[in-house]
N, C-alpha and C positions, 0 to 999 in steps of 0.2 A: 511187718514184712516189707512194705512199702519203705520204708528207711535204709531198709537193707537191701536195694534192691542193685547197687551198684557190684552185689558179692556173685550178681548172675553175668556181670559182662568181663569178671574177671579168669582167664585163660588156666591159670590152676587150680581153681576151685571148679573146673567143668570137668579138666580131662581125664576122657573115659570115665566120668561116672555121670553128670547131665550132659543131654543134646537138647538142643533146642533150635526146634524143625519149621521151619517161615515154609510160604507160600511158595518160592523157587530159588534157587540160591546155585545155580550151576549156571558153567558156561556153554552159553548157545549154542556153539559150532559142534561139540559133540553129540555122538551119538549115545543113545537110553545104554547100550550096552558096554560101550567104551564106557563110560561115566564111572559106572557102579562096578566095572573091572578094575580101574586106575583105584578107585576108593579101594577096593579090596584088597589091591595090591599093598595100598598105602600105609593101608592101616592095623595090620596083622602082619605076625611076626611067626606064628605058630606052624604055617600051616603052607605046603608047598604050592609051586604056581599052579597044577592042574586041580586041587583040592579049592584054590581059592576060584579059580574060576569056575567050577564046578556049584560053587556055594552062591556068587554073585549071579550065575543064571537059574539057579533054583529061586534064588529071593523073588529075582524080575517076575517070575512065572508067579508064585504066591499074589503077588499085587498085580495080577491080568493084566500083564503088559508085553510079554511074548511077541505078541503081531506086530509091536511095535519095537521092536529091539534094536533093529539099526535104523530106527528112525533121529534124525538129530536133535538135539533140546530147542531148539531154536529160540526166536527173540526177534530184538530189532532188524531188521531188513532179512530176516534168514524164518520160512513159517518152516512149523516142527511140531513138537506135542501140544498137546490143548492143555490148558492150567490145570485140568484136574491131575493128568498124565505125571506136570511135571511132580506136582505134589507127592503124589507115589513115587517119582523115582528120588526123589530127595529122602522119602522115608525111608526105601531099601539103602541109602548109601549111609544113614545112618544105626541100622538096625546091624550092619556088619560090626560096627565098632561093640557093638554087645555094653549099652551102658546102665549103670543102676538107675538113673533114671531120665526122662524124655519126656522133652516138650515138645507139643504138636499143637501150632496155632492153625484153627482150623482143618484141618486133612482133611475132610469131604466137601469141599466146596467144588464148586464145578463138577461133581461124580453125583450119578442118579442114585437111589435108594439101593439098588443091588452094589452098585461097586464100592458103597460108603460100608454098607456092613462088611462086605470079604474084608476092606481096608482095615475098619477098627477089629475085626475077628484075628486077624494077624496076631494083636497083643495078647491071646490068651490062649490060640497056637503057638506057634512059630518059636522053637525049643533055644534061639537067638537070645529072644527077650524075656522068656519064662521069668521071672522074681523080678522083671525091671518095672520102677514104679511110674505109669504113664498118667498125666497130667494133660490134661487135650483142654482147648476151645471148644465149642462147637457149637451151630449155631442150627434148627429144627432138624435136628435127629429125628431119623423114623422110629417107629414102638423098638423095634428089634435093635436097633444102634441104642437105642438108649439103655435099652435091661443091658445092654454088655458091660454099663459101668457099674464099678461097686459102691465108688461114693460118689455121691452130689453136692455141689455148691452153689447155690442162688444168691444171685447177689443185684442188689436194687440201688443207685445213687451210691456204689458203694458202701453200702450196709449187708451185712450177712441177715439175708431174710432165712434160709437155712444150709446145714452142712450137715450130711449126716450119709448111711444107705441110704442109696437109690429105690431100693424095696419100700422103704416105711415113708418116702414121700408122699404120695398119694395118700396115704394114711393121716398125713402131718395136715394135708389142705383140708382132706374131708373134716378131722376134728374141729378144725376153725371157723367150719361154715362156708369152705368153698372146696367143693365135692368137684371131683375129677368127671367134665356127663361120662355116659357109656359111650363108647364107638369112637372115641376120641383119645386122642395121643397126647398121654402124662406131658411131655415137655412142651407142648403148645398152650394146653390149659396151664402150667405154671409161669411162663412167658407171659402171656398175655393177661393174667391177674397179678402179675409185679409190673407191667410195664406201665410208667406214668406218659409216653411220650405222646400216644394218642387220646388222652382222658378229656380234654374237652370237646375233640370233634363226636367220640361216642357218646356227650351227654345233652350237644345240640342234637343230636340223631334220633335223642330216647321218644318213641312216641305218646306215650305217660307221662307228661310233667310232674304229676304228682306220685308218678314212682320213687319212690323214697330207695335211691343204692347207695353203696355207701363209695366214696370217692377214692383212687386206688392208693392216693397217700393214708389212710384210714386203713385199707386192709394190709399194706404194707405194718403199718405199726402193728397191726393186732397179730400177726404173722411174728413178727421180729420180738415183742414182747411173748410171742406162745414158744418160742424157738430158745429164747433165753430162759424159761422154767424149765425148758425141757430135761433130759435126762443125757442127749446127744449133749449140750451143751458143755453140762457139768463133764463131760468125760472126755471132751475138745482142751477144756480148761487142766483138767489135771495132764492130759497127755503133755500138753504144750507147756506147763510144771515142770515137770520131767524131765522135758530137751532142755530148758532152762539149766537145770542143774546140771548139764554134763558141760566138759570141758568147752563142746561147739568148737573142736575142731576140726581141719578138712578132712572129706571123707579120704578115706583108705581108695589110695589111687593102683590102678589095674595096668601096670606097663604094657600093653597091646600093641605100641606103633609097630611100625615096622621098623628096620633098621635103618642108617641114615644114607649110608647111598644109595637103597631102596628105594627111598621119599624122592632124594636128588633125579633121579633114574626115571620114576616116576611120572613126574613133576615135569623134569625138561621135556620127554615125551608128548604130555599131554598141554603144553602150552606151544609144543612143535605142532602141532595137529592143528593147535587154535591157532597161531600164526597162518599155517599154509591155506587154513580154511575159509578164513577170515580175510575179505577181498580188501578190506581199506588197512588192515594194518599194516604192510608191506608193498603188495602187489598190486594197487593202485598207486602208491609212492613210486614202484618203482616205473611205471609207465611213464608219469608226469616225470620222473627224473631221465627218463629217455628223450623225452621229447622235448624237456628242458637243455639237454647235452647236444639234442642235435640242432635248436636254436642259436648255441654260445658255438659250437661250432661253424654256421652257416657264420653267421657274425664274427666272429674272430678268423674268418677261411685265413690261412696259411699266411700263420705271423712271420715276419721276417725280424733279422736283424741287424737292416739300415734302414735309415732316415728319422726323423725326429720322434713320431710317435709309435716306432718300434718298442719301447721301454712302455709307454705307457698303455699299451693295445697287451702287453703281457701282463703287467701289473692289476689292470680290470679286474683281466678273465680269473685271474688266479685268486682276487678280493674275492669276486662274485661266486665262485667257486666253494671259498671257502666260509662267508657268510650264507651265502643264502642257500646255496644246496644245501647246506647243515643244519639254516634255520626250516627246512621242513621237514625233518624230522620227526617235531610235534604232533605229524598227522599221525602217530599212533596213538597219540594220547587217550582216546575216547577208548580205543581197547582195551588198555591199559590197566584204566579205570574200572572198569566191567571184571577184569582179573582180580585188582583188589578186591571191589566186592565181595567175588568170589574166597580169595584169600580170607578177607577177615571174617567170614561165617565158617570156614573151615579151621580155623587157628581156633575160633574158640570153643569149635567143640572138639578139641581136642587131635586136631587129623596130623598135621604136618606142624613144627616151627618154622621163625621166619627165615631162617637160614637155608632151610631147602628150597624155600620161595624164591629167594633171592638166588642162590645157583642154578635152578633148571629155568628161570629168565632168564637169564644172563646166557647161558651155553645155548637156549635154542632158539635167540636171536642172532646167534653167530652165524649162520649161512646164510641169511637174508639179507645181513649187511655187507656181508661180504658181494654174496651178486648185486645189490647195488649200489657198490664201490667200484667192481670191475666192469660191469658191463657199461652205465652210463658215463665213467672213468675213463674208457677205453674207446668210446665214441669221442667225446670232447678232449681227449689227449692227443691222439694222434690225426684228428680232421681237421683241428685249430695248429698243427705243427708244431706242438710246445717240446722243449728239448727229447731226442728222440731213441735215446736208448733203451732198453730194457728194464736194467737196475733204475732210472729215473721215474720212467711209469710205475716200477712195484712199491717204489717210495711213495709215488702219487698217491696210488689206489690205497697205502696203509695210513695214511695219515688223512684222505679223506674216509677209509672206515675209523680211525680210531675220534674224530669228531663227530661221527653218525653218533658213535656209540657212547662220547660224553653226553651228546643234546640228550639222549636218550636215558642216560642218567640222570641227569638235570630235572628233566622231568618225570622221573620216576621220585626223586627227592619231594617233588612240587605234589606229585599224586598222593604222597605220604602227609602233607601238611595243608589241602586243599582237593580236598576229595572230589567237588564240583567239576565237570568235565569243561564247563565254559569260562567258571574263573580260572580254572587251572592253565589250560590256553592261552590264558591274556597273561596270567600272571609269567609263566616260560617265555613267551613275545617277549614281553616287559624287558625281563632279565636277559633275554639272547639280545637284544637291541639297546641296551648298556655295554654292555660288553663288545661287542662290533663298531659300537662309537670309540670307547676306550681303548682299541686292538692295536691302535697303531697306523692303521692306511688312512683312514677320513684326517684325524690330524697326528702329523707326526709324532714321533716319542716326547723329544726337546721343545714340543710348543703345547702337551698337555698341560693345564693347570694343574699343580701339585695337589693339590687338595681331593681326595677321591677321584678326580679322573686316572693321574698319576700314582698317585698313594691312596689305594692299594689296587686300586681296578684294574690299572694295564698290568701287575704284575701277575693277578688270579685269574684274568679272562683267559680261557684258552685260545680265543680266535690271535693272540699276540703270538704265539707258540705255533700255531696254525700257518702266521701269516708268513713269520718268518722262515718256518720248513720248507712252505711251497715258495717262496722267491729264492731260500737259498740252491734250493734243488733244482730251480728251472735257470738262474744267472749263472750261478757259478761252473764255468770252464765255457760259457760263452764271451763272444768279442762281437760288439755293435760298433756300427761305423756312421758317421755324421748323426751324431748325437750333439745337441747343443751346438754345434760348431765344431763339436770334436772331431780328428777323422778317424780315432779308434779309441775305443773303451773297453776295458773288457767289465767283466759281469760282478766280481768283486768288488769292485771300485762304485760300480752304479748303487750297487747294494748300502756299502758306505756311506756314499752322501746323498743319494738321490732319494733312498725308503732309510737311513737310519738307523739300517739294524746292526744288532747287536753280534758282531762277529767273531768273538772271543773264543767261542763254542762251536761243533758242526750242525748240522742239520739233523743228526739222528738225537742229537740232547734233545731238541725241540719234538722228537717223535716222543722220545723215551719221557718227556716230561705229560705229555699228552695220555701215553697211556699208565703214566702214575695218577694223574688226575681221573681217570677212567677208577682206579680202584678205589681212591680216596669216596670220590661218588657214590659206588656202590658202598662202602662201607660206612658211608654218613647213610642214605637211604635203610641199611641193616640194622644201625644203632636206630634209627628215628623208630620204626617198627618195634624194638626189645625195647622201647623206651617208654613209646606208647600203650603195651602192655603195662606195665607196671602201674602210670600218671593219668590213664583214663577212668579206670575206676575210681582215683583219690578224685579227680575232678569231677567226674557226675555224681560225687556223695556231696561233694560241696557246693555245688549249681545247684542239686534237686530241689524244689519244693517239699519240707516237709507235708504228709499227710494232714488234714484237718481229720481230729481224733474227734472220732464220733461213740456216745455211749454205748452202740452196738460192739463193738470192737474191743475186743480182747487187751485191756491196757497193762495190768498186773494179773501174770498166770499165777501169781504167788498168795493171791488174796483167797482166803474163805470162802466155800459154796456159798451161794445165795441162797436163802431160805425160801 
């Protein structure tokens, strides 16, 4: 099983028929009942909007969480549910998708003895999961948590000490000579007679030296050898025959999604939510880009156009503008990130493709860029007196949104091949500050080095397409006077020889190519996702460690009972 273990992290062998349920796996900024409504929405096809919500607040209430309903999931800088809470609510958003079967690494942690049994009693309620086969962690179960499961598995160094009902365990230790005392709870007395971790601080402890016990790697074999003549054994060995012989194809999958603008719809809503809720990934950018706007303003006060450093007092502000407003960007990245997560625990059990991912990101970061394109745009455009029409500033403001929203791609790329929120950061710095070197302003076109400065970096950076929108947009149909010695130049001419550029074209190529690069982006980020699906699983079958095969372990189901 251990060999095959790469066939659980792959995306069509889960959907809708395993889940598998981690400790917390949602986004913070929501609330318990937004959560498990947006799921519900997401992931059923059957059933109309008042029936699904009808269904999502019935679950909530199952896993005694009612009181807490519009409470937020919270996380880092945001407090919210307590870890047990969030655990249940990650179990209700999985119990909608109704799968054949569910992992649940530990569910009762953090939950007292009462709310761990209502939890695990669910599985054998709850008319959702009737016939789905539940597979749990769990670690000191009360007596009552524990009768609810049907079978047991003890496992020692990774040895199967036993597997069989949960009923005939206690029956299995008493035969071997380690009897269950009375008054004590089945899964601690078996814990603590398989565990080797604490065996020599209990035998400095013993106050009889010449108590003669036997040491737990001793009753571990005597256990593992009683478990192997057993009868459970024999009938593990033929089941597991049996699956051998069938073809071992993928299970028979249950189409459940919802539909796909549904997902989209979905999707954009609830990352519109975690945007607006979420103080750094926007809304602290856009302060700092105000306050940034009315700095380059105060500094740039009311450029003109005479005297020598009129050309260059424009040229800065529009660099500075277009490098480094855009290189920060990046402050969402840490969200971002927190989204993938999110994303990639829901993709593989089945909830959403990457394609809706990638659309309701995309759409419900559109109004957050936009206000801040306009609004800190619109500070430093008209304070600093840069050319003063209408059509000029709406050219401004879209071509410094459509650079928000390449960096913003760029590093959506990087969050895909760098999941790290700190190298991801350096590594986006990295690549925005090659690219600002190469753009064309620090050194001219005609004096890069051909060799990767030139070929191919100044023609792929955006910031070159950048540079030249906002000089051709702010020069052109101006006339500057005692320039160089000149007593008139107009703004064409400056553009020419003084920056270089490329005038062959207008100013809207350099939009239009800006927001092609926009798509290209997102659709390298969409491939790198549908790619990684398929080359992840080949590669953690090829990295893993095989298993060390141990005699206890099932090697050939195909071999003869042992006598």
């Amino acid at each position: 099983m251990d060999e095959d273990r790469h066939w659980l992290t792959e995306p069509r062998n889960y959907d809708n028929n395993s889940i598998d349920i981690p400790s917390d796996s949602s986004v913070r900024t929501e609330s318990e009942r937004s959560r498990v409504l947006l799921s519900s929405a997401s992931t059923s096809k059957d059933n109309v909007k008042s029936e699904k919500k009808e269904i999502a607040e019935t679950t909530i209430r199952e896993m005694g969480l009612q009181e807490d309903m519009n409470t937020r999931i919270g996380g880092w800088g945001c407090k919210g549910l307590s870890g047990g809470q969030k655990r249940r609510v990650t179990i209700c958003i999985e119990i909608l998708t109704r799968p054949k079967l569910l992992f649940l690494d530990k569910p009762t942690g953090g939950l007292d003895s009462a709310a761990s049994y209502y939890v695990m009693i669910i599985g054998q309620t709850d008319n959702r999961i009737i016939g789905t086969t539940v597979i749990s962690s769990i670690h000191q179960p009360s007596s009552e948590v524990f009768q609810l499961f049907h079978n047991l598995c003890l496992l020692s160094s990774g040895k199967t000490v036993y597997f069989g009902p949960t009923s005939t365990a206690n029956q299995f230790f008493a035969s071997n000579g380690f009897p269950c005392p009375t008054l004590q709870n089945p899964s601690d007395h078996f814990l603590k007679t398989i565990n080797k971790d604490f065996e020599k601080d209990i035998e400095q402890g013993l106050a009889d030296p010449e108590t003669i016990i036997p040491s737990t790697e001793e009753v571990i074999n005597i256990l593992i050898k009683s478990y192997q003549a057993s009868a459970n054994y024999e009938q593990v060995r033929s089941q597991v025959a049996e699956i051998c012989k069938q073809d071992g194809g993928l299970l028979e999958k249950k189409k459940s999604r919802a539909r796909f603008l549904t997902q989209c719809q979905v999707l954009t809503r609830r990352s519109f939510v975690n945007m607006f809720r979420d103080l750094g990934y926007y809304w602290l950018r856009l302060a700092i880009y105000i306050l940034l706007s009315i700095g380059l303003a105060t500094v740039f006060h009311n450029l003109r156009t005479t005297g020598p450093n009129s050309v260059q007092a424009r040229g800065s502000l529009l660099m500075f503008i277009a490098s480094f407003l855009t290189f920060m960007a990046i402050g969402g990245f840490p969200s971002f990130v927190e989204e993938m997560k999110v994303f990639e625990r829901e993709r593989l059990n089945g909830h959403y493709g990457a394609t809706p991912f990638v659309i309701g990101n995309s759409l419900s970061a559109l109004p957050y860029l936009v206000l801040i394109s306009v609004i800190p745009g619109a500070i430093v455009y008209y304070l600093s007196g840069l050319h003063g029409s209408l059509q000029h500033f709406l050219y401004f403001a879209l071509l410094l949104f459509s650079c928000m929203m390449l960096v913003e791609s760029m590093m959506m790329i990087v969050a895909s091949l760098v999941p790290n929120y700190l190298m991801g950061i350096i590594t986006g710095a990295g690549i925005q500050g090659l690219m600002i070197l190469g753009g064309g302003f620090f050194q001219l076109r005609n004096d890069l080095p051909n060799p990767f400065w030139k070929y191919p970096l100044y023609y792929i950076a955006f910031h070159k397409y950048a540079y030249q929108g906002l000089f051709k947009n702010e020069f052109q149909g101006l006339k500057f006077s005692n320039v160089n010695g000149v007593p008139g130049v107009d703004g064409e001419t400056i553009l020419r020889k003084n920056w270089e550029l490329e005038m062959g074209y207008s100013k809207w190529v350099d939009l239009g190519i800006l927001f092609g690069m926009i798509l290209l982006y997102r659709l390298v980020f969409l491939s790198i996702l549908k790619i990684a699906e398929k080359i992840k699983p080949a590669i953690s079958a090829l990295t893993s460690v095989p298993p060390k095969q141990n005699p206890q372990i099932m090697v050939n189901p195909y071999a003869s009972p042992l006598n």
